[in-house]
TORBADREN-452834 format. One record per residue (C-alpha): residue number from 0; residue in three letters; x, y, z. Coordinates in Angstrom, 2 decimals, decimal comma, padded with zeros to 5 digits. Layout:
TORBADREN-452834
NUM|ALA|X|Y|Z .
...
This chain:
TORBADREN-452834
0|UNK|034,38|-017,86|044,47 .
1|UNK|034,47|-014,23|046,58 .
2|UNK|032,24|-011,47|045,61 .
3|UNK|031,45|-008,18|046,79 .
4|UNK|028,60|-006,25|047,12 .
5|UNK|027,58|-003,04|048,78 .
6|UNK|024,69|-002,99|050,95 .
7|UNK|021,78|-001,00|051,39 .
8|UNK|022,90|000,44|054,77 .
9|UNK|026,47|001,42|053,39 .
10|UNK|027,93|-001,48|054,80 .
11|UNK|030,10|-003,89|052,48 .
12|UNK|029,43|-008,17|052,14 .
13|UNK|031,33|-010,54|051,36 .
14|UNK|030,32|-014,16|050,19 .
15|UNK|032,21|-016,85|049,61 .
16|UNK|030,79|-019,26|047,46 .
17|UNK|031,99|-023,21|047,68 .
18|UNK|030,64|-026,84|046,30 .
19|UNK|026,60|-025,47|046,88 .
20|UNK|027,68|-023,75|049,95 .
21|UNK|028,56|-020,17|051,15 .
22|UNK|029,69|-017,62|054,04 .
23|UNK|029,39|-014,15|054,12 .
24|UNK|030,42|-010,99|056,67 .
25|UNK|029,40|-007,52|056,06 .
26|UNK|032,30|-004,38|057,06 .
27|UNK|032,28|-000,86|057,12 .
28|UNK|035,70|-001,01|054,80 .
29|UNK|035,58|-002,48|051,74 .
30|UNK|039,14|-003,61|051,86 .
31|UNK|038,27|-005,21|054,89 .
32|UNK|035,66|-006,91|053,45 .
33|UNK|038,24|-008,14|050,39 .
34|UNK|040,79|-009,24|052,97 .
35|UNK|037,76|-011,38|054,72 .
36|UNK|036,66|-012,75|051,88 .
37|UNK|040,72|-013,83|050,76 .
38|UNK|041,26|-015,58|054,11 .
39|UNK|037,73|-017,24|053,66 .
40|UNK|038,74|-018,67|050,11 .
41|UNK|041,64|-019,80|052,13 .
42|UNK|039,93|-021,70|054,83 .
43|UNK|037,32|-023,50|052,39 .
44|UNK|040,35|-024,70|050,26 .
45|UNK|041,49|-026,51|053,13 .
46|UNK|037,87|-027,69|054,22 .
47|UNK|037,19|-025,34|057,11 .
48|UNK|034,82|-022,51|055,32 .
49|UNK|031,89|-023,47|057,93 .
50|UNK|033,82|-024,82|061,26 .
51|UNK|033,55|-021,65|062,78 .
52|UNK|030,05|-021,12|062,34 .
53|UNK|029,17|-024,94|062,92 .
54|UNK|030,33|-024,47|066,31 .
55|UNK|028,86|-020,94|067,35 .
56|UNK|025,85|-022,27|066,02 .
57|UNK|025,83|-025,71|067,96 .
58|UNK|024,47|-024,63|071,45 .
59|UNK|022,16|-021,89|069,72 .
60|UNK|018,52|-022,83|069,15 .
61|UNK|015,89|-020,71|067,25 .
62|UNK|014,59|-019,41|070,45 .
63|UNK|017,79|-017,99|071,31 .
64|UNK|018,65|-016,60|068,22 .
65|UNK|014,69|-014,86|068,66 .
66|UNK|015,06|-013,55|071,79 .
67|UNK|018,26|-012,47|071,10 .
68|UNK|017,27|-010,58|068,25 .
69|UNK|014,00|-009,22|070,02 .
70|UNK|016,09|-007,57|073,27 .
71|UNK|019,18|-005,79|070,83 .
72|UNK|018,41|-005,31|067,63 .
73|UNK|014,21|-005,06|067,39 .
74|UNK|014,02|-001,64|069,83 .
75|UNK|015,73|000,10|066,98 .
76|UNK|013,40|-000,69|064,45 .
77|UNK|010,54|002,09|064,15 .
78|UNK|007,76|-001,12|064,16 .
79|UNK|009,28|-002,17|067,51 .
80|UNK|006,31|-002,95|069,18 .
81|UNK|004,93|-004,71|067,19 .
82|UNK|007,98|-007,03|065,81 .
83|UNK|008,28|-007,54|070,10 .
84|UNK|004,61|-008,77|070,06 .
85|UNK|005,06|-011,09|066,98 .
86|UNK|008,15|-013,23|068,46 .
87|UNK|006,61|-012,79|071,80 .
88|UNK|003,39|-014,80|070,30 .
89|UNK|006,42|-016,99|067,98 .
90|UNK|008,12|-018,12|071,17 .
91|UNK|005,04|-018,52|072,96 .
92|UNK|002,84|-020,62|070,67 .
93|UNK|005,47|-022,58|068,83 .
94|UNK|007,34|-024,01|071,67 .
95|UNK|008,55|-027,20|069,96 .
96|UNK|009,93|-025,49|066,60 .
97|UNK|012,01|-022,94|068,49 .
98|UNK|013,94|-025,48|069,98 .
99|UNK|015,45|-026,51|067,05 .
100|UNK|019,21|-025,74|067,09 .
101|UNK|020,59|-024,08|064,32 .
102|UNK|023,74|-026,16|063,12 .
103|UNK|020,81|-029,20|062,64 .
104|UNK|018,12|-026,28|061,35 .
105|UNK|017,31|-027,39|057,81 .
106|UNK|014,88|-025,54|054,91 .
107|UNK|012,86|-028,64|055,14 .
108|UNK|012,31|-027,89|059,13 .
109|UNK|011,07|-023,98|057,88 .
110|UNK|008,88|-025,09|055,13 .
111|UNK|007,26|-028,02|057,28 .
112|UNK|006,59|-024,83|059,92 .
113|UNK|005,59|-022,45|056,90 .
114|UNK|003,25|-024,87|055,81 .
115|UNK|001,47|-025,35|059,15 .
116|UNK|001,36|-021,71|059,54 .
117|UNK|-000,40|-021,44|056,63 .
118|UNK|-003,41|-023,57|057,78 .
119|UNK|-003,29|-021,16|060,44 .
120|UNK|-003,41|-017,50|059,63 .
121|UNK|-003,15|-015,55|056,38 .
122|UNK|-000,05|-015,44|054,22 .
123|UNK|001,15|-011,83|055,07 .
124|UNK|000,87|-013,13|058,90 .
125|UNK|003,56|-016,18|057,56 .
126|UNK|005,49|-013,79|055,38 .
127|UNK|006,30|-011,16|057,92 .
128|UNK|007,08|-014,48|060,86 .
129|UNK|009,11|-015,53|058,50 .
130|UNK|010,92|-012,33|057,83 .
131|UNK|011,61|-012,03|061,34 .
132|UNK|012,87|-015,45|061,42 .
133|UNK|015,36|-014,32|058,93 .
134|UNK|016,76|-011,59|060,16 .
135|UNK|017,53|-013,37|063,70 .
136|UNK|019,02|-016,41|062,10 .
137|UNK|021,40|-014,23|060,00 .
138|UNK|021,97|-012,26|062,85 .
139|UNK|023,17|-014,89|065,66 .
140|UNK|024,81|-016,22|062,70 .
141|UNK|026,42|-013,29|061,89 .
142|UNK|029,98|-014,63|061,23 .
143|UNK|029,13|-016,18|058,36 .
144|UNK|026,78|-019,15|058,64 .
145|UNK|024,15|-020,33|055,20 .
146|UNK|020,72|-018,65|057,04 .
147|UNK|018,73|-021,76|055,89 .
148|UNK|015,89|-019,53|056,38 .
149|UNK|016,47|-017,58|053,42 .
150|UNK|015,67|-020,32|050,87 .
151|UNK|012,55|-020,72|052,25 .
152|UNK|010,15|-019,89|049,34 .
153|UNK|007,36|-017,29|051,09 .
154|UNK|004,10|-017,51|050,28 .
155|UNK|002,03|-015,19|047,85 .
156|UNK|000,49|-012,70|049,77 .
157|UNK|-002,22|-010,91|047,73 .
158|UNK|-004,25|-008,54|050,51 .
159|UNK|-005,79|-005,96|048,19 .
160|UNK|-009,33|-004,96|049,68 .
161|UNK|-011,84|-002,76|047,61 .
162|UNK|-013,69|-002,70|051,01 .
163|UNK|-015,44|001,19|050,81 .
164|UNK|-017,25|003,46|053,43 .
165|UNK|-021,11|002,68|052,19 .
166|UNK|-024,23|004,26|052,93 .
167|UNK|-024,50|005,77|056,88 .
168|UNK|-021,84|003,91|057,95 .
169|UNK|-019,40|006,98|057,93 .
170|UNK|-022,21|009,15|060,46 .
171|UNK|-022,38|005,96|062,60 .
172|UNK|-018,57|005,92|063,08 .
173|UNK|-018,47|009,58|063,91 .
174|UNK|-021,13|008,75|066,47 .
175|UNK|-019,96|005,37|068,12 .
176|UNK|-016,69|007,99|068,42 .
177|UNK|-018,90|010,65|070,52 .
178|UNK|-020,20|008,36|072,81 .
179|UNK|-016,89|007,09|073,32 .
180|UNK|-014,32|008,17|076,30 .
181|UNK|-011,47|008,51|074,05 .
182|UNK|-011,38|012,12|072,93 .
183|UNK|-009,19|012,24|069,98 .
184|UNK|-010,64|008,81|068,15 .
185|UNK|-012,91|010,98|066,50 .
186|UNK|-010,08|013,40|064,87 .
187|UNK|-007,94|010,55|064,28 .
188|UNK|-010,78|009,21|061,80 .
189|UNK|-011,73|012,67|060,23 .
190|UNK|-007,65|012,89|059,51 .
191|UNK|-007,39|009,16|058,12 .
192|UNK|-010,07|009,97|055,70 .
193|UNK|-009,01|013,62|054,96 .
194|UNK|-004,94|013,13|054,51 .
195|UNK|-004,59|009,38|053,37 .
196|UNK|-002,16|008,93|056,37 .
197|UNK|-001,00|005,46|057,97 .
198|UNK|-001,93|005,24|061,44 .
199|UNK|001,92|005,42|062,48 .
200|UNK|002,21|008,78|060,34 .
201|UNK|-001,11|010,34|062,41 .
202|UNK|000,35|008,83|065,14 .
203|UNK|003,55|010,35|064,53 .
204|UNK|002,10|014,02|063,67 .
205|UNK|003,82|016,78|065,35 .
206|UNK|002,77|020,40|066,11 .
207|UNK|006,14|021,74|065,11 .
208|UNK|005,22|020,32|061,41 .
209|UNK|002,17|021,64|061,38 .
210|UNK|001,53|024,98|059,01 .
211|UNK|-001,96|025,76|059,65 .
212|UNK|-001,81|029,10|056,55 .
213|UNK|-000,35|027,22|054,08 .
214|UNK|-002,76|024,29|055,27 .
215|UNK|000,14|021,67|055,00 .
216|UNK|001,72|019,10|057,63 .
217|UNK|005,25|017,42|057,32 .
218|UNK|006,16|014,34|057,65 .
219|UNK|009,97|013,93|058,73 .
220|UNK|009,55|010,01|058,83 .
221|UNK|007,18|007,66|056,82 .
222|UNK|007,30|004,14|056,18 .
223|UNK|009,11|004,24|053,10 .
224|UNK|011,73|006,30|054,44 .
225|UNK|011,15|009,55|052,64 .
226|UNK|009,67|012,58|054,26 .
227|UNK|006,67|014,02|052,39 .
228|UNK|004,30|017,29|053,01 .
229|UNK|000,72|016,84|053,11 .
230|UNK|-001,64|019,10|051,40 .
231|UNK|-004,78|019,71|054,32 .
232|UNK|-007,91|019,75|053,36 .
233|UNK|-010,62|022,87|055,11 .
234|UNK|-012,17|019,71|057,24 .
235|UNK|-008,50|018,75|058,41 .
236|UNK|-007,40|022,31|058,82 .
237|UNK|-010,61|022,95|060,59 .
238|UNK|-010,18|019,79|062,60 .
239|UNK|-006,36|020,06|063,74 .
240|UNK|-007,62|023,88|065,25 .
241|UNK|-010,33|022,62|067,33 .
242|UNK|-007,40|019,67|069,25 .
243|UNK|-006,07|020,46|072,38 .
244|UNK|-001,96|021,18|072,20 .
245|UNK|-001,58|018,95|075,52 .
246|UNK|001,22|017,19|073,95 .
247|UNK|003,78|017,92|071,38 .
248|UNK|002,10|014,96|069,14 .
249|UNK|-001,29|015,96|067,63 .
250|UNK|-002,60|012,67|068,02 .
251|UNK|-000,78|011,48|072,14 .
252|UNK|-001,92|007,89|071,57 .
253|UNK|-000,30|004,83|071,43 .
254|UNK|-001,15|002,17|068,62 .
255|UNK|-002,52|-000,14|070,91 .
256|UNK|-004,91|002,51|072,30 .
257|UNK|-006,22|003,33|068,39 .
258|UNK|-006,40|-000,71|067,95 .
259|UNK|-008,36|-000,71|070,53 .
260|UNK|-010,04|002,14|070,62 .
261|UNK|-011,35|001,29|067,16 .
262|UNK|-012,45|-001,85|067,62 .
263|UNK|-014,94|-000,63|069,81 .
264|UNK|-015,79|002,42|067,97 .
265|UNK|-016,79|-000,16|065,29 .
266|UNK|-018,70|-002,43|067,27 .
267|UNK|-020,96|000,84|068,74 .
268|UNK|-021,34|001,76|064,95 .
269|UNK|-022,31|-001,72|064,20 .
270|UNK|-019,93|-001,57|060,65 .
271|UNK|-018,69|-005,07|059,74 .
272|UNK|-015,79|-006,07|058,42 .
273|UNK|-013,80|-002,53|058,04 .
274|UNK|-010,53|-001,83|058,91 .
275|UNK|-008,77|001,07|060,08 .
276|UNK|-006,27|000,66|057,22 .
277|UNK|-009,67|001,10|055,36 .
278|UNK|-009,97|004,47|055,56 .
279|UNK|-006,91|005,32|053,38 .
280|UNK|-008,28|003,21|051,00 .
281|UNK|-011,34|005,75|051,23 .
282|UNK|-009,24|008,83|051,51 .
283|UNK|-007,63|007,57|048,20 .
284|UNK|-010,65|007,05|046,36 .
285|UNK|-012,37|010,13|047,39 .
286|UNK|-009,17|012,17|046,36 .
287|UNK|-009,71|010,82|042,50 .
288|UNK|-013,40|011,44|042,96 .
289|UNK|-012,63|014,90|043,27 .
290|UNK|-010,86|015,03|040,22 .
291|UNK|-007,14|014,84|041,10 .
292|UNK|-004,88|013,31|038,84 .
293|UNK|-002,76|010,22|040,37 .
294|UNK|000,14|012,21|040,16 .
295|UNK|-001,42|014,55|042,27 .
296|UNK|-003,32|011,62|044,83 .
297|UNK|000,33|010,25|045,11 .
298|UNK|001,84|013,99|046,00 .
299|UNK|-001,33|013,80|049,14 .
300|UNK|-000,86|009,51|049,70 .
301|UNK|002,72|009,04|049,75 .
302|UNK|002,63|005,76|048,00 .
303|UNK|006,52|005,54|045,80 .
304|UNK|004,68|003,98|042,87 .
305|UNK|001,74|005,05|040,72 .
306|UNK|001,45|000,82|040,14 .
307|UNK|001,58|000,87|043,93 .
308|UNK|-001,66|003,35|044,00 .
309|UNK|-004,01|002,12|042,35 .
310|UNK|-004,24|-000,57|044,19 .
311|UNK|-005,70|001,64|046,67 .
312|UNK|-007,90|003,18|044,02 .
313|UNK|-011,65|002,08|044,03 .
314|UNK|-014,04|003,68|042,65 .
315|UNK|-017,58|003,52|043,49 .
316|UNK|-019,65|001,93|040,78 .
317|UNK|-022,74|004,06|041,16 .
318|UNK|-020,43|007,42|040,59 .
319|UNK|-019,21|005,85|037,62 .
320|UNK|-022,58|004,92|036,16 .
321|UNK|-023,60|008,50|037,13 .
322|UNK|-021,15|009,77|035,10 .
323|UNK|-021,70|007,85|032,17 .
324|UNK|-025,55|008,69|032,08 .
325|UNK|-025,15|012,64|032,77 .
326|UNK|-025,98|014,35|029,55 .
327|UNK|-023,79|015,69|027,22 .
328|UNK|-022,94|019,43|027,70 .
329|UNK|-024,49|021,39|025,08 .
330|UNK|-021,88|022,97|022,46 .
């Protein structure tokens, strides 16, 4: 059985569906993708739905289909660098695995892996290994192949933090940054906790995009895709005029360099345990605090979902209890 289905990229795929097992193709036209799919129904009626793929995947093993996926199709991706450095540590650490050839690759094989991962690092760690995996199975197998990989089950990844900026922890970060070398870890920090911005969007911050009257920064390019303009606080505003324009980036770093960078910055400070992804968390927080609606902290955050949000949303329980012992406003 043939269906049809457009894709997210535009692009339409085919599948042909046989006794448990299937091919598929993506096109540009969908009547190319129709005629495909015909022929296919064609070839699995006469037994030969898979030769074809059995034998382009025969001499190709999973650190093939890896590498080749790393060197053509990863340095489009806007995570590039980091997708290189995961299945550069894949092909490095998990030598035995990758040898396994793809025609004898079974789901069994991935889950044995998947499992032994598990032991190893945390479950987003497997998920987004395995999501790599994916992607360069299906695309060395491109013509058509099952990707075996794909009915892997992933693992539940649940990696919500409530971890909060407490007591003088914020003044020793602003420190550790002054006695630093790196002269825009500082601003970087004061903007995480000011805008709610990803490190890739600071990162990405442009001049151009910058409207210092109407105290507002665009962002062509986020990481879901849609472009969104920031409302700046007076300590952003105040802190984008006092950077240098040496660059046409706001921020000139790379994300290694802020990785870095912050690491140490938090060892100086001596704050455990806090993450650089932390500090949207706090931006968040701080932005209900102030008595925004979530409507209004999603306009500033980005985030597509309000569900999304408040997962980001926590509170700090001695505000609350503040609140709930102030007295009552006369009448």
């Amino acid at each position: 059985m043939a269906t049809i289905n457009k894709r997210p990229s535009g692009k339409w795929q085919a599948t042909v569906r046989r006794e448990g097992r299937s091919a598929s193709k993506s096109f540009t036209k969908r009547a190319d993708a129709v005629k495909w799919a015909r022929d296919a129904e064609l070839r699995a009626e006469r037994g030969h739905l898979h030769q074809q793929e059995r034998a382009q995947a025969g001499t190709t093993t999973l650190s093939d289909a890896l590498t080749a996926f790393r060197d053509t199709v990863v340095p489009t991706h806007r995570s590039a660098d980091r997708e290189q450095r995961c299945i550069d540590a894949m092909l490095k650490h998990h030598k035995s695995f990758m040898r396994l050839r793809l025609d004898t690759l079974t789901a069994v094989d991935v889950c044995k892996w998947r499992d032994k991962r598990l032991s190893q690092v945390s479950p987003s760690t497997v998920v987004r290994e395995l999501t790599l995996l994916q992607s360069s199975v299906g695309h060395a197998l491109e013509a058509g192949a099952v990707n075996v990989v794909q009915q892997v089950k992933r693992p539940r990844v649940d990696d919500r933090r409530e971890r909060r900026l407490q007591a003088d922890e914020w003044d020793r970060l602003m420190q550790a940054c002054d006695q630093g070398r790196n002269p825009f870890m500082r601003s970087l920090l004061v903007l995480a906790v000011e805008t709610a911005m990803r490190r890739g969007e600071l990162l990405a911050m442009q001049w151009q995009h910058i409207d210092l009257q109407r105290c507002t920064v665009l962002l062509p390019k986020t990481k879901n895709g849609h472009a969104r303009t920031v409302p700046l606080s007076p300590t952003a505003v105040q802190t984008l005029i006092e950077l240098p324009r040496t660059d046409d980036r706001v921020l000139p770093m790379s994300a290694d360099c802020v990785r870095q960078g912050f690491e140490r910055v938090r060892t100086r400070a001596g704050v455990d345990d806090l993450r650089l992804h932390d500090l949207r968390h706090e931006a968040v927080s701080r932005l209900v605090e102030r008595g925004l609606t979530l409507f209004e902290v999603q306009q500033v955050s980005g985030h597509r979902t309000l569900q999304m949000l408040q997962r980001y949303v926590h509170l700090q329980a001695a505000d609350i209890v503040a609140k709930l012992h102030a007295p009552l406003a006369a009448d």
